[in-house]
C-alpha positions in Angstrom: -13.2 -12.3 58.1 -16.6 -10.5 56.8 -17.0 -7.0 58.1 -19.5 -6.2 61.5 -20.5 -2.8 59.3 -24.2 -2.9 58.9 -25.7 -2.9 55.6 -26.6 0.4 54.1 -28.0 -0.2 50.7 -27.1 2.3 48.2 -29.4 4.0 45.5 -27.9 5.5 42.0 -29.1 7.9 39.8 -31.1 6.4 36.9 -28.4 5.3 33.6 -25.8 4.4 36.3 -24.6 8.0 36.1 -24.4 8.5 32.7 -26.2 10.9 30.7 -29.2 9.6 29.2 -29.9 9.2 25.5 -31.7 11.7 23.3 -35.6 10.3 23.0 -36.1 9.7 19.4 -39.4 11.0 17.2 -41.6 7.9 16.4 -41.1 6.2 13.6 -42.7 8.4 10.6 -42.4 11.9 12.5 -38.9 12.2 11.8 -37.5 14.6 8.9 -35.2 13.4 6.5 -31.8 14.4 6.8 -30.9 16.4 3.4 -26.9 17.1 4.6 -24.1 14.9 3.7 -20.8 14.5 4.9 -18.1 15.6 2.9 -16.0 13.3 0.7 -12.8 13.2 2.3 -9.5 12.0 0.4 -7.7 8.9 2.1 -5.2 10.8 4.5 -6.5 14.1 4.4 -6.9 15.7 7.7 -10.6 16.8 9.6 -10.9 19.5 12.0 -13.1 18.9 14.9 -16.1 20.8 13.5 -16.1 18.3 10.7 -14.3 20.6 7.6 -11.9 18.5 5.2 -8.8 20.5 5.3 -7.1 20.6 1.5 -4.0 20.1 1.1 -1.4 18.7 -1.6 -0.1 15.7 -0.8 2.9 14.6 -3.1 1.9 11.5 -5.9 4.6 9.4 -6.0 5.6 5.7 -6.4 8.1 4.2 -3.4 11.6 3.7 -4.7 10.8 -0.5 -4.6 12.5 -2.8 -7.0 9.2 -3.6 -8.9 8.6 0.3 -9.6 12.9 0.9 -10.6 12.1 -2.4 -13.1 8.5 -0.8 -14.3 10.5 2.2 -15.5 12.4 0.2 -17.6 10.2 -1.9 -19.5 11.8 -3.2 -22.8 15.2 -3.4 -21.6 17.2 -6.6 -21.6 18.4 -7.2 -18.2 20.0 -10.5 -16.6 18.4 -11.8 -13.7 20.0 -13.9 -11.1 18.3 -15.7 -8.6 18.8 -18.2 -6.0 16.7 -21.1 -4.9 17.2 -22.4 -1.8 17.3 -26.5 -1.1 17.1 -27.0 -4.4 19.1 -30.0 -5.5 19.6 -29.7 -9.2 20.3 -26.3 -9.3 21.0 -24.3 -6.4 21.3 -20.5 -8.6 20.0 -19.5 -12.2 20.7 -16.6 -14.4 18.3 -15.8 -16.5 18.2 -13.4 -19.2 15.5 -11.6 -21.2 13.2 -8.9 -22.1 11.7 -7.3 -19.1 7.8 -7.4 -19.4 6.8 -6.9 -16.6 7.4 -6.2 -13.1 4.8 -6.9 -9.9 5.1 -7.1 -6.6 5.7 -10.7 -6.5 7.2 -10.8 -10.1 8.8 -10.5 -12.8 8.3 -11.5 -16.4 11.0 -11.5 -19.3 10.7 -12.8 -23.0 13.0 -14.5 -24.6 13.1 -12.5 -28.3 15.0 -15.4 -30.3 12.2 -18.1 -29.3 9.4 -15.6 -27.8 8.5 -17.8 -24.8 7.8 -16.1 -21.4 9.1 -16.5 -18.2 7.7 -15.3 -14.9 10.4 -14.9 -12.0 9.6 -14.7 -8.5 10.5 -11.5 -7.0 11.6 -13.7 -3.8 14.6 -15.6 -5.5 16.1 -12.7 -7.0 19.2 -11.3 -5.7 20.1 -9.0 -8.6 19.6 -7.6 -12.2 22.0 -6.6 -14.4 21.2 -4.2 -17.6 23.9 -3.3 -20.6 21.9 -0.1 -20.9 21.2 2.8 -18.9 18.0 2.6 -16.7 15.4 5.2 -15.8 15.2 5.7 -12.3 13.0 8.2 -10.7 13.7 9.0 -7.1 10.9 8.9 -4.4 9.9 12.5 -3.6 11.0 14.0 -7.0 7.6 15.2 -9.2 7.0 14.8 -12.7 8.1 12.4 -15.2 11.3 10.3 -15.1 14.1 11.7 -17.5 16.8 9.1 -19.3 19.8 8.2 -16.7 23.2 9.8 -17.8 25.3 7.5 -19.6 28.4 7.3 -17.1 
């Protein structure tokens, strides 16, 4: 049921209430501006005035299987991996040099025949070294010392 009020119409101030925008200089009159913001360092904190506030903030690699393998570079380690629906050959061990270490990978040499192989991070389930390994925990500044023979 519509309502028996009359219709008032209603007037509103000009910008729907908001404040209006700043009228610019024309094109040409304007100065340039000679002031730059200031570099900021991913992370670092702002106060509201717009002043970078310096502080320290640890460097440090994530204790991730990638990083604990890129500290030991050199090392032979054994590598066993599992590949799911795989008919021939359901888990492999493979064994090596470690190269190299990625997110996604792994690469090991073999020293006898010097061929390569890259392993994908997503089938491994373990390593094994006959050595001590480096291991430098997240948090802990400066360089990695040797691991304790135990």
């Amino acid at each position: 049921m519509i309502s028996q009020q009359a219709y008032r119409p209603v007037s509103y101030p000009a910008g729907g209430g908001f404040p209006e925008w700043p009228r610019l200089a024309p094109m040409g009159t304007m100065q340039p501006i000679s002031t730059f913001p200031p570099q900021v360092n991913s992370g670092s904190a702002m106060t509201p005035t717009g002043t970078v506030v310096q502080t320290q903030t640890p460097q440090y690699e994530q204790s991730y299987i990638e990083n604990i393998l890129r500290l030991n570079l050199g090392k032979t380690g054994t590598f066993y991996m599992t590949y799911e629906n795989n008919r021939e050959w359901n888990a492999k061990i493979f064994k090596g040099i470690l190269e190299a270490a990625g997110r996604d990978h792994i690469i090991i040499s073999d020293p006898s025949t010097g061929r390569r192989t890259i392993l994908l991070m997503v089938n491994l389930d373990y390593a094994t070294f006959d050595e001590p390994l480096l291991y430098q925990y997240p948090g802990v500044m400066g360089n990695p010392g040797s691991s304790p023979v135990r």
